[in-house]
N, CA and C atoms as an extended XYZ file, in Angstrom:
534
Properties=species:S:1:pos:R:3:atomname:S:1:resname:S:1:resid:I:1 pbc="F F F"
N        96.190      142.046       74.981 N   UNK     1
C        95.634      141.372       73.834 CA  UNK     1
C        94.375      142.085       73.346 C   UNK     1
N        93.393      142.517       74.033 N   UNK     2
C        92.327      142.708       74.265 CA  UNK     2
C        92.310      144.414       73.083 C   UNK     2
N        93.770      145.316       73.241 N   UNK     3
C        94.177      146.393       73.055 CA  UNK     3
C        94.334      145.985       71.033 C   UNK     3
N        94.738      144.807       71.348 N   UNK     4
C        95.317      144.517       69.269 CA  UNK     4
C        94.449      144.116       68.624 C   UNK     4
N        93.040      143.125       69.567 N   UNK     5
C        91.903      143.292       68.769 CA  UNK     5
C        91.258      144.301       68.235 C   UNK     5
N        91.209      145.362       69.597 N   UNK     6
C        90.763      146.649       69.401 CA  UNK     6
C        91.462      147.318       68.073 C   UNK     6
N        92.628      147.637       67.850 N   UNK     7
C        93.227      147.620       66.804 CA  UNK     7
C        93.013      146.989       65.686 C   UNK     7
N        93.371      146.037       65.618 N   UNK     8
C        92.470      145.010       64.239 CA  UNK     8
C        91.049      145.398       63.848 C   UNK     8
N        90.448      145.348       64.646 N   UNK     9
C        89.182      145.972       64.299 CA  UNK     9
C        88.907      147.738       63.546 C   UNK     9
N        89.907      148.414       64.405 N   UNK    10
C        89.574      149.493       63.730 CA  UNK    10
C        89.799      149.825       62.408 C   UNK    10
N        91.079      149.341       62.055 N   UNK    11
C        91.523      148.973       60.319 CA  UNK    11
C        90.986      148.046       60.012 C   UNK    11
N        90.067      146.769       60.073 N   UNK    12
C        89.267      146.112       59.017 CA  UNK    12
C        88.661      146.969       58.593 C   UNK    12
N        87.895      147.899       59.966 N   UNK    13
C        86.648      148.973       59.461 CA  UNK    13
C        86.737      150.187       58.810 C   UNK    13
N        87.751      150.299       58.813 N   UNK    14
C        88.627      151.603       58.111 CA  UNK    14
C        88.628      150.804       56.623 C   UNK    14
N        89.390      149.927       56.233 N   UNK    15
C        89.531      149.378       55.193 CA  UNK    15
C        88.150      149.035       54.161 C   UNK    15
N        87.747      148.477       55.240 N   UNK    16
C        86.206      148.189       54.547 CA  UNK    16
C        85.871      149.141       54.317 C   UNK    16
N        85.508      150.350       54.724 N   UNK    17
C        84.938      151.661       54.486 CA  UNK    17
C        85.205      152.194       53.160 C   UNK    17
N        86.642      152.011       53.036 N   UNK    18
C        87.458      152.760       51.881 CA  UNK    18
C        87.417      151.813       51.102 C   UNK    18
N        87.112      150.337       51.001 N   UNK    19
C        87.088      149.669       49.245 CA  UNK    19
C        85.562      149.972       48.753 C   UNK    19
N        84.385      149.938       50.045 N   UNK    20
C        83.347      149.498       49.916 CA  UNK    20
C        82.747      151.177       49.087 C   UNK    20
N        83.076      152.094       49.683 N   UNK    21
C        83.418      153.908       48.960 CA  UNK    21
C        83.433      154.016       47.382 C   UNK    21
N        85.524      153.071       47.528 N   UNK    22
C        85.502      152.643       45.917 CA  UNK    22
C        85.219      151.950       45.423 C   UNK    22
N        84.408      150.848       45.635 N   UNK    23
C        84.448      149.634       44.424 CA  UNK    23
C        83.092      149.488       44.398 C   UNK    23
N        82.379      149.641       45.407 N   UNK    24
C        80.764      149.808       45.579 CA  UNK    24
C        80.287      148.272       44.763 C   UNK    24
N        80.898      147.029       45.209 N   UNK    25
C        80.557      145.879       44.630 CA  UNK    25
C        79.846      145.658       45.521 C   UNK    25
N        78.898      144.405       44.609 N   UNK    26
C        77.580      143.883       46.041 CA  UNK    26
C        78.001      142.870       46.778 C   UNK    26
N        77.452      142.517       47.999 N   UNK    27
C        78.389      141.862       48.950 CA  UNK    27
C        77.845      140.836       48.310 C   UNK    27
N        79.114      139.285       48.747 N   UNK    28
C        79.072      138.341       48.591 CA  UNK    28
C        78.332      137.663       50.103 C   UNK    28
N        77.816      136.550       49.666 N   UNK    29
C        77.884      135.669       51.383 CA  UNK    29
C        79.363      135.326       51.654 C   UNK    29
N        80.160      135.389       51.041 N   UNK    30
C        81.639      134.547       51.821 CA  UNK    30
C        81.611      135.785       52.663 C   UNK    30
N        81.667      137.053       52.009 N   UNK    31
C        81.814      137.810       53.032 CA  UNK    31
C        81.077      138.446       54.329 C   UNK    31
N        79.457      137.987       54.230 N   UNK    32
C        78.648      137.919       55.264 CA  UNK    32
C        79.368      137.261       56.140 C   UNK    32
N        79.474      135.636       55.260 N   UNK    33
C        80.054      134.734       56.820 CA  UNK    33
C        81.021      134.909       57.657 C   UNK    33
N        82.140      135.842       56.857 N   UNK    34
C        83.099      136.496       57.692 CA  UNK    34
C        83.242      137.361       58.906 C   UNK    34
N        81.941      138.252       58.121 N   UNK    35
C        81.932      139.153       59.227 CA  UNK    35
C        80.444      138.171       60.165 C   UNK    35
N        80.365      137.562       60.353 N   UNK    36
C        79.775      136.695       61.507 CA  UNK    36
C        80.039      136.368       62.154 C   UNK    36
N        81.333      135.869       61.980 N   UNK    37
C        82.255      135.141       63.001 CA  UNK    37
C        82.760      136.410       63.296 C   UNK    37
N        83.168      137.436       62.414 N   UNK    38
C        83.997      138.541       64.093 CA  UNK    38
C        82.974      139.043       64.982 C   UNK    38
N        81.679      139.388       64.110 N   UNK    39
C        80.503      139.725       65.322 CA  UNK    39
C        80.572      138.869       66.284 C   UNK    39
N        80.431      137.672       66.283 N   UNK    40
C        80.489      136.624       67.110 CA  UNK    40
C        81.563      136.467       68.359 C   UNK    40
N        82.712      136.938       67.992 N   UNK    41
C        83.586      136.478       68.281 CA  UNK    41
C        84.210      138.016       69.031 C   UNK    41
N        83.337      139.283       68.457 N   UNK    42
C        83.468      140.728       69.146 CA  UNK    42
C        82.534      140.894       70.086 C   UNK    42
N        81.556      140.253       70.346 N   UNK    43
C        80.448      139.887       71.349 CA  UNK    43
C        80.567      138.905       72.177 C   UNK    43
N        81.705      138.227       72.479 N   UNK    44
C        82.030      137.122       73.533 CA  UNK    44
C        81.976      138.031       74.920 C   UNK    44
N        81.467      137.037       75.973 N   UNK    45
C        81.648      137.002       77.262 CA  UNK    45
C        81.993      136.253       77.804 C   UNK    45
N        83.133      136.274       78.471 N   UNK    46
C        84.166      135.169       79.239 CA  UNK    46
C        83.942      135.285       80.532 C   UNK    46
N        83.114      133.962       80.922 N   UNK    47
C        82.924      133.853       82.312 CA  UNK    47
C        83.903      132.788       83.061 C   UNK    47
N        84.119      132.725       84.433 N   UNK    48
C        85.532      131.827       84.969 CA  UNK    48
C        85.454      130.553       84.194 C   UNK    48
N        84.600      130.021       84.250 N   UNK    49
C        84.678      128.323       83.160 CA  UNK    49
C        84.531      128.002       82.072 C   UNK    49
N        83.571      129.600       80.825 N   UNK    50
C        83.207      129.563       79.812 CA  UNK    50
C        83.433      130.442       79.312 C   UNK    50
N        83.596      130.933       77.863 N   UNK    51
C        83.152      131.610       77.068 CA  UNK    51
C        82.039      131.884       76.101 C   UNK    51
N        81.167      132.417       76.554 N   UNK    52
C        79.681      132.421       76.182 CA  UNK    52
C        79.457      133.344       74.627 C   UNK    52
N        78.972      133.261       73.618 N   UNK    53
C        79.055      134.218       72.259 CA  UNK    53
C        77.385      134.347       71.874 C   UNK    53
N        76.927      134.858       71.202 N   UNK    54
C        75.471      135.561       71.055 CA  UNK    54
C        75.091      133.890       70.184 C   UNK    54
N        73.991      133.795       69.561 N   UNK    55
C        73.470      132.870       69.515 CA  UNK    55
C        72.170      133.143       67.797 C   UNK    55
N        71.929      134.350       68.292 N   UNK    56
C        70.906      134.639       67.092 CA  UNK    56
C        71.729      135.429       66.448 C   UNK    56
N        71.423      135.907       64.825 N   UNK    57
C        72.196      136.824       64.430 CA  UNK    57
C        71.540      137.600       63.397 C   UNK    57
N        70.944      138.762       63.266 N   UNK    58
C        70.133      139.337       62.136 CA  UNK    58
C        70.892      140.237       61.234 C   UNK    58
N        70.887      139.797       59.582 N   UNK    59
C        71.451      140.558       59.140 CA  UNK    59
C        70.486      141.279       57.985 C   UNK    59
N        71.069      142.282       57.926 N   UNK    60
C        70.059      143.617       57.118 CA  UNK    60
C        70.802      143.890       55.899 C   UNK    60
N        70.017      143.351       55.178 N   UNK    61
C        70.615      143.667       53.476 CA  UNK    61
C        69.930      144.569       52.983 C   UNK    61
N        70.074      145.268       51.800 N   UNK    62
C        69.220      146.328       50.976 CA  UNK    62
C        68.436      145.393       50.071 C   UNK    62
N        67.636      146.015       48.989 N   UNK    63
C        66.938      145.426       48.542 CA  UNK    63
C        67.445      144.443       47.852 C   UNK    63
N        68.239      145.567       46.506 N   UNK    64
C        69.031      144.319       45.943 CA  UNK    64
C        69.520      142.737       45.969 C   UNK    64
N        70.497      142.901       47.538 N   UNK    65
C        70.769      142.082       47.895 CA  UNK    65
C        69.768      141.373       48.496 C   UNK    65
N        68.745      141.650       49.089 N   UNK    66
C        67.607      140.720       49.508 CA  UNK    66
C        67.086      139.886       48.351 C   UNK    66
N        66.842      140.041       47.331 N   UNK    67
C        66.138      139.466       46.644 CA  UNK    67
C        67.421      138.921       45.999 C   UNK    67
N        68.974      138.658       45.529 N   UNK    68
C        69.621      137.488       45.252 CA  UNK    68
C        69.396      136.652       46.229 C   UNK    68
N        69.612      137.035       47.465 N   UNK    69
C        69.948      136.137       48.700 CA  UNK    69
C        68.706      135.163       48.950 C   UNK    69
N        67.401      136.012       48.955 N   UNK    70
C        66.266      134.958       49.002 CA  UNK    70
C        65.978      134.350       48.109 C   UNK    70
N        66.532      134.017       47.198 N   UNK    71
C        66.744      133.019       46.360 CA  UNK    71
C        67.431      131.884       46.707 C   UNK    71
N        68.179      131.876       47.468 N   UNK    72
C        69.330      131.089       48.119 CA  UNK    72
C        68.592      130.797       49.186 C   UNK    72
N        67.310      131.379       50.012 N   UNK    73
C        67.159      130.442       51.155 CA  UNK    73
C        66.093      129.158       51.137 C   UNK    73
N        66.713      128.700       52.187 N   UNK    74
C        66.725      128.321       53.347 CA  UNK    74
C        68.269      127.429       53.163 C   UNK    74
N        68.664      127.686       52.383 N   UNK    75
C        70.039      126.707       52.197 CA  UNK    75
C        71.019      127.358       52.255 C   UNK    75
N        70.952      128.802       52.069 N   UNK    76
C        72.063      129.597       52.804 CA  UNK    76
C        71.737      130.042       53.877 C   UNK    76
N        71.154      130.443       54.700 N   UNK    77
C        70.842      130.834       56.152 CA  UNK    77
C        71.525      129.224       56.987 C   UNK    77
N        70.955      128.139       56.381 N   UNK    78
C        71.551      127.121       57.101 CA  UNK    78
C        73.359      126.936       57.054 C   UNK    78
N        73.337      127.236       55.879 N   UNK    79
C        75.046      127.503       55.817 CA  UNK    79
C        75.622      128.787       56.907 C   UNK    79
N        75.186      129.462       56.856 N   UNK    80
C        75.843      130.077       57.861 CA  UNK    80
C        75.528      129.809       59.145 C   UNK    80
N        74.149      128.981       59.671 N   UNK    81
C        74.268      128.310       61.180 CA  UNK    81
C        75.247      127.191       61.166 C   UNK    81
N        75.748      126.514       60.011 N   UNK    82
C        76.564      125.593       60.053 CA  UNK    82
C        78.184      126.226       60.341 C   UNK    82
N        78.228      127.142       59.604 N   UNK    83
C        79.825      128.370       59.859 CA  UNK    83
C        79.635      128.533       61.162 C   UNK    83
N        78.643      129.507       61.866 N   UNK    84
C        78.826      129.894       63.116 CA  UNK    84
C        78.624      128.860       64.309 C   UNK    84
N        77.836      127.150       64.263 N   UNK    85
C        78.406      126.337       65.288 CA  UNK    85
C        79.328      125.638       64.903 C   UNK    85
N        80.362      125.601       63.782 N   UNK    86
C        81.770      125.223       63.520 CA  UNK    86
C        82.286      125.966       64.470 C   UNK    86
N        82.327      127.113       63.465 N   UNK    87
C        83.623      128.348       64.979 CA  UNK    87
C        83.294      128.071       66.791 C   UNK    87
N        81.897      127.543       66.850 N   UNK    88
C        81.397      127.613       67.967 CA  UNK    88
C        82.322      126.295       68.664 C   UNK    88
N        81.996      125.337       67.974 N   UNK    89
C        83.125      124.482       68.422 CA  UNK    89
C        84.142      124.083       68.365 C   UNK    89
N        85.203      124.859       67.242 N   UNK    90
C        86.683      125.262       66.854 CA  UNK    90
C        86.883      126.171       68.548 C   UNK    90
N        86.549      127.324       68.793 N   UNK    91
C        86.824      127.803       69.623 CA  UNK    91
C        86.640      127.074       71.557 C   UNK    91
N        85.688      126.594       71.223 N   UNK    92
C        85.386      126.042       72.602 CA  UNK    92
C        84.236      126.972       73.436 C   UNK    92
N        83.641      127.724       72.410 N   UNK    93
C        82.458      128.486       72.770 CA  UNK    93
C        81.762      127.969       73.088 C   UNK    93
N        80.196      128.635       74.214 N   UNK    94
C        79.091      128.579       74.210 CA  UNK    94
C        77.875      129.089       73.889 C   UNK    94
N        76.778      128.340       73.976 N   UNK    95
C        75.879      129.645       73.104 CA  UNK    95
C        74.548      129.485       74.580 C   UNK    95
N        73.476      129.740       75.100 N   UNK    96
C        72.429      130.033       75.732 CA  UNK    96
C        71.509      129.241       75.208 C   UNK    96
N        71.140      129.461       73.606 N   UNK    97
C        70.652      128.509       72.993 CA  UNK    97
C        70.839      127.985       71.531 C   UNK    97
N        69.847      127.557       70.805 N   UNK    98
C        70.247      127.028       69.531 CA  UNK    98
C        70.874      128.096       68.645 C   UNK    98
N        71.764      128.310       67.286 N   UNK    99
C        72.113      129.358       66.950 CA  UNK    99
C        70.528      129.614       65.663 C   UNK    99
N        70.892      130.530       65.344 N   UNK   100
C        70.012      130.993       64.585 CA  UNK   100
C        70.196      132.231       63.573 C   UNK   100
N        69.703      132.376       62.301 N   UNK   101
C        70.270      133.432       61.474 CA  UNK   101
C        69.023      134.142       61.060 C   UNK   101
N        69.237      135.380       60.857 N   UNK   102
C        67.764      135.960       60.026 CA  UNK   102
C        67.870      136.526       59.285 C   UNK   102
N        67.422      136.789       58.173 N   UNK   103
C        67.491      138.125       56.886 CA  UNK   103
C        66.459      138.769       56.926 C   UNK   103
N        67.139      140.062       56.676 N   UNK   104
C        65.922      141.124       56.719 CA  UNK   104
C        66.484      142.431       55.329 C   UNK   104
N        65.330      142.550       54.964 N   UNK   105
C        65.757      143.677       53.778 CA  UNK   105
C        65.269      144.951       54.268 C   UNK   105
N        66.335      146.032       54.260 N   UNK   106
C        66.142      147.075       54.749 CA  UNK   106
C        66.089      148.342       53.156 C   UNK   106
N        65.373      148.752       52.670 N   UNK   107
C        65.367      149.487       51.238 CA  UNK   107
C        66.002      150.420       51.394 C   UNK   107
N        66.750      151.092       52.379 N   UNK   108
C        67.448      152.461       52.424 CA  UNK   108
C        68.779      151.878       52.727 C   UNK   108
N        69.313      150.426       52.571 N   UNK   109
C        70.918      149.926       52.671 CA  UNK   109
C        71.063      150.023       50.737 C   UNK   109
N        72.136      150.187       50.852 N   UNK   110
C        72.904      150.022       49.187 CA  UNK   110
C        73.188      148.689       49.233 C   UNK   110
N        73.999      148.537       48.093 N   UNK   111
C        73.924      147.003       47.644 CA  UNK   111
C        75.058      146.539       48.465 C   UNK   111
N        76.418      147.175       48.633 N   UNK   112
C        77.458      146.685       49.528 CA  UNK   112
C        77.133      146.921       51.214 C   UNK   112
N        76.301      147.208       51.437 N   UNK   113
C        75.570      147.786       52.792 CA  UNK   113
C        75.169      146.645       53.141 C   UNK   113
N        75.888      145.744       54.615 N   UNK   114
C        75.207      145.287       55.129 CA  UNK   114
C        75.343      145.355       57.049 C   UNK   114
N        74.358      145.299       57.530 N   UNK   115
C        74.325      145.141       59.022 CA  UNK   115
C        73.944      143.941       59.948 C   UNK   115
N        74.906      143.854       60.759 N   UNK   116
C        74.527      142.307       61.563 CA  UNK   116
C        74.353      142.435       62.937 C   UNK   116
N        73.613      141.960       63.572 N   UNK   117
C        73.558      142.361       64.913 CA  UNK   117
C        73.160      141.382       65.621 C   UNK   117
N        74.189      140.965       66.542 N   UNK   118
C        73.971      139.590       67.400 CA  UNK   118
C        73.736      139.971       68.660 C   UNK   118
N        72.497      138.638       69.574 N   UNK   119
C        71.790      139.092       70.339 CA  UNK   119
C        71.994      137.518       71.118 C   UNK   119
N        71.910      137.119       72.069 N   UNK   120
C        71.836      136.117       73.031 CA  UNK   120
C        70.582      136.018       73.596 C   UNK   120
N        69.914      134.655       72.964 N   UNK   121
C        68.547      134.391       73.675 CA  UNK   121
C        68.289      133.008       73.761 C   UNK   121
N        67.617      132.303       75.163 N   UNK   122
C        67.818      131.197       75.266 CA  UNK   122
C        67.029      130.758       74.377 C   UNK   122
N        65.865      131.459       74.052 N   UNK   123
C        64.853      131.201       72.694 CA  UNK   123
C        64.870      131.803       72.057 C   UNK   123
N        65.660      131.894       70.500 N   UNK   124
C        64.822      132.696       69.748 CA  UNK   124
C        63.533      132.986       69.686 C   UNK   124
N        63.023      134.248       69.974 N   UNK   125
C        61.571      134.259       69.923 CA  UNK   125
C        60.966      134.707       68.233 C   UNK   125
N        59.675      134.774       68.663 N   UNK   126
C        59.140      135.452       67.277 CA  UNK   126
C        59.335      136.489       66.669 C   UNK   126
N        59.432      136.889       65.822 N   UNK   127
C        59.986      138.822       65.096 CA  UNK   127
C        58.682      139.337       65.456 C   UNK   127
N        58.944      139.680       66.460 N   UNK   128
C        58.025      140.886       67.686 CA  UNK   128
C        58.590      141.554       67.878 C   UNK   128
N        58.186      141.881       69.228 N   UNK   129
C        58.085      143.033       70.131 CA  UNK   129
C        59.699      142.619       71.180 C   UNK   129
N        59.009      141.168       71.730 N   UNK   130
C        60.335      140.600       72.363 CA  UNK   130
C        61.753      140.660       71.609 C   UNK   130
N        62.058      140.619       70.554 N   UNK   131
C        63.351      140.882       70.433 CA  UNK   131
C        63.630      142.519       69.807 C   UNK   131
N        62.507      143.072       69.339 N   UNK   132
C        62.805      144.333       68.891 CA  UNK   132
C        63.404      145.030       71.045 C   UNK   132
N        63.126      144.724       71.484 N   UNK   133
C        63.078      144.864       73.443 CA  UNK   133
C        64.637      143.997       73.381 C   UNK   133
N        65.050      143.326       73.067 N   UNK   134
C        66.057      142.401       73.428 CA  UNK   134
C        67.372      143.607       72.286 C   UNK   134
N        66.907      143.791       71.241 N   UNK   135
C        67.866      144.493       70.345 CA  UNK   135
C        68.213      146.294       70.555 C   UNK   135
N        66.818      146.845       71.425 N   UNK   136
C        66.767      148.217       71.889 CA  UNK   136
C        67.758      148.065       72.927 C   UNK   136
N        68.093      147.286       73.941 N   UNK   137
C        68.714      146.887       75.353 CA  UNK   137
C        70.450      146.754       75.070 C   UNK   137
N        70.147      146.670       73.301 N   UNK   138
C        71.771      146.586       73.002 CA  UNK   138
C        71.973      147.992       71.654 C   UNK   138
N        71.087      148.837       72.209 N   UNK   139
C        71.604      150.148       71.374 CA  UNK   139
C        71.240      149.646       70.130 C   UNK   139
N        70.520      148.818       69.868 N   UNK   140
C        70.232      148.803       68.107 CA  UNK   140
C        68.334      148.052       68.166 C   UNK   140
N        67.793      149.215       67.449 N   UNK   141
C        66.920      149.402       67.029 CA  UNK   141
C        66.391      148.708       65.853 C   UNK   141
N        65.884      147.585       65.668 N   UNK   142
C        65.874      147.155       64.463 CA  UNK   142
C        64.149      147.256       64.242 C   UNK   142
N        63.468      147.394       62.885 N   UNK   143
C        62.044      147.130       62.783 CA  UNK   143
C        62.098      145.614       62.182 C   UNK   143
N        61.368      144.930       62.707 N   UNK   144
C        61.245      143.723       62.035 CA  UNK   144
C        60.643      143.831       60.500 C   UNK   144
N        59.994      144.763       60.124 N   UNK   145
C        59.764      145.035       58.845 CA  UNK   145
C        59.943      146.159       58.374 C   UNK   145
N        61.434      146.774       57.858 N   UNK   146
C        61.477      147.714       58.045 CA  UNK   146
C        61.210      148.265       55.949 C   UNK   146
N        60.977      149.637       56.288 N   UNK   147
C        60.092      149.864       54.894 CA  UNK   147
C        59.154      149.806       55.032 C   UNK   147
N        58.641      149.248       55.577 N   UNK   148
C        56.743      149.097       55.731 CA  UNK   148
C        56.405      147.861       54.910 C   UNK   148
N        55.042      147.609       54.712 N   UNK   149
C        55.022      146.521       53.807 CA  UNK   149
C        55.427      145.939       53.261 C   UNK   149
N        56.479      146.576       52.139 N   UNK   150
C        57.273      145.959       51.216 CA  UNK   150
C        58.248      145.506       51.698 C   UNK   150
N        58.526      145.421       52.884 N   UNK   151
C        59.965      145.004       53.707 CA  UNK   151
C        59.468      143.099       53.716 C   UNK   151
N        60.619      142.677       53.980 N   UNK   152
C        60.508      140.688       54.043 CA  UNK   152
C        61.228      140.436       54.890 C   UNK   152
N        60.938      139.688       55.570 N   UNK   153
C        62.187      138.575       56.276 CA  UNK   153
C        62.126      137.078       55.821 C   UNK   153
N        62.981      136.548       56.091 N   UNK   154
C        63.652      134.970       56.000 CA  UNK   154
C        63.952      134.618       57.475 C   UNK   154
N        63.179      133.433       57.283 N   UNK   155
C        63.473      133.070       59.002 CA  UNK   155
C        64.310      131.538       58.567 C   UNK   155
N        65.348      131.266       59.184 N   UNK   156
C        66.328      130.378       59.023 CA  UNK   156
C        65.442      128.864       58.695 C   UNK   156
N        65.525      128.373       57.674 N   UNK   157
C        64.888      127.105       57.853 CA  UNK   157
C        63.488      126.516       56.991 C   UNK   157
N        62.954      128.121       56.557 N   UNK   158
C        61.706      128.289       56.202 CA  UNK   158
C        61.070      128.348       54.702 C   UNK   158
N        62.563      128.992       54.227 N   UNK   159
C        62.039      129.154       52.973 CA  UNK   159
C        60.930      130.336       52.979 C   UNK   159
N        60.123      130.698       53.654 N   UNK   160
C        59.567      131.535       53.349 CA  UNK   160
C        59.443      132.863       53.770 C   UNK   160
N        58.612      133.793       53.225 N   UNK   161
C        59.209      135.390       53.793 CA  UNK   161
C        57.689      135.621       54.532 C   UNK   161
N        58.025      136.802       55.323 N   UNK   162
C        56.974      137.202       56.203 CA  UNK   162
C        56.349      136.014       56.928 C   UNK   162
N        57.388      135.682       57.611 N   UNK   163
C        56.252      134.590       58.577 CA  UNK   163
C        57.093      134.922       60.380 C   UNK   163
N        56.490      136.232       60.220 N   UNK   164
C        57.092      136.933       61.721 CA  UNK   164
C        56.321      136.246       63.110 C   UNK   164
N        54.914      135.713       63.123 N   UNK   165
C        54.800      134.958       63.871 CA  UNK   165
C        54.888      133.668       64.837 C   UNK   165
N        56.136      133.086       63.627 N   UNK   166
C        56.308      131.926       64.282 CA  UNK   166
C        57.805      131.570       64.914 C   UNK   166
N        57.862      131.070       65.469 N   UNK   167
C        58.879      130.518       66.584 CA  UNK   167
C        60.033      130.467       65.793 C   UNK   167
N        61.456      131.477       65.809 N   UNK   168
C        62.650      131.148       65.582 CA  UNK   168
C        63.145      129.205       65.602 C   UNK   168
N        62.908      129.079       66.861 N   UNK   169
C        62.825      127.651       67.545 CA  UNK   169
C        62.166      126.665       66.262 C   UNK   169
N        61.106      126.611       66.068 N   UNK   170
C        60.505      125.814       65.247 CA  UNK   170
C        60.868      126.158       63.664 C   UNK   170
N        61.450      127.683       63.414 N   UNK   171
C        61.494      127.724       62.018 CA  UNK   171
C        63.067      126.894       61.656 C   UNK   171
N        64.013      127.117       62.547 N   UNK   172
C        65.409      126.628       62.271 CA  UNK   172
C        65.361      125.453       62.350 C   UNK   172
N        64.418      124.463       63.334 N   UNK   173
C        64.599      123.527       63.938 CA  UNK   173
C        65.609      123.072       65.068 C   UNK   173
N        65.568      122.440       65.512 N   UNK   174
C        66.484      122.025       66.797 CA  UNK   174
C        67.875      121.941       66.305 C   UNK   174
N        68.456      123.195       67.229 N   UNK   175
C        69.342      123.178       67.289 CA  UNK   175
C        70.733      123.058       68.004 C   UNK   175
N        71.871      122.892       68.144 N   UNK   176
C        72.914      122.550       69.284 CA  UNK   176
C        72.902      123.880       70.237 C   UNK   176
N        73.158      123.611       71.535 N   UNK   177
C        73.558      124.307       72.654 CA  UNK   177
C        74.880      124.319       73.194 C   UNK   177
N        75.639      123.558       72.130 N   UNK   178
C        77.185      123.589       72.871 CA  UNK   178
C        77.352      124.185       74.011 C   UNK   178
């Protein structure tokens, strides 16, 4: 089984490659949320009684797309913690801790360019040091502000940008541990 995911996966990414080449349209969120759930769901660990799936999830838009999307928050970031503990409990998953989403604008992604990278933490912590350490440990390097200054984040919940000091935990609010 394990062999046809592998497969499936390589032609979504093949496919995607080749519309995203030609059609160079800007991503939608339906299609963020999509590819959330396979991150999600390509990052499972199946232990004898559970199946455990990442919990936080940061995704890296270009500028463009940063600035439609933060327009849309805090009410789309919550939509997609609402997508990913659906699947969480459609599947019979677990998570470590509450789920959590982040946006980050990266100025050197194009407009159909986006990157997601899910990480398992019993706390989301603050956009530090601790998870830039938690995201190096999984081969991906992220700057919490990347661009320099002009870079933003959206912390799930908040509505507002650049507020890297405060608690994932407190910005999403309490969330399920299925």
């Amino acid at each position: 089984m394990e062999l046809l995911e592998r497969l499936e996966k390589t032609l979504e990414g093949l496919i995607e490659r080749f519309t995203d080449g030609v059609f160079r349209t800007p991503v939608q969120p339906v299609e963020i949320g999509k590819r959330l759930i396979r991150e999600m769901d390509s990052h499972r660990t199946v232990a004898p009684s559970s199946t455990f799936v990442p919990n936080l999830f940061v995704i890296v838009v270009g500028a463009d797309t940063f600035a439609k999307f933060s327009m849309l928050c805090p009410p789309l970031l919550s939509e997609f913690e609402t997508l990913l503990k659906q699947h969480v409990a459609d599947q019979g998953y677990k998570t470590v801790g509450p789920i959590a989403v982040r946006l980050q604008e990266d100025e050197s992604l194009k407009a159909h360019e986006v990157k997601i990278t899910p990480v398992s933490m019993k706390t989301p912590p603050p956009m530090d040091a601790v998870l830039d350490a938690e995201l190096a440990k999984q081969g991906t390097v992220l700057d919490p502000h990347p661009g320099g200054d002009q870079a933003k984040t959206v912390i799930a919940g908040t509505g507002r940008a650049d507020a890297p000091t405060e608690k994932m935990e407190e910005a999403a609010g309490t969330g399920d541990t299925t």
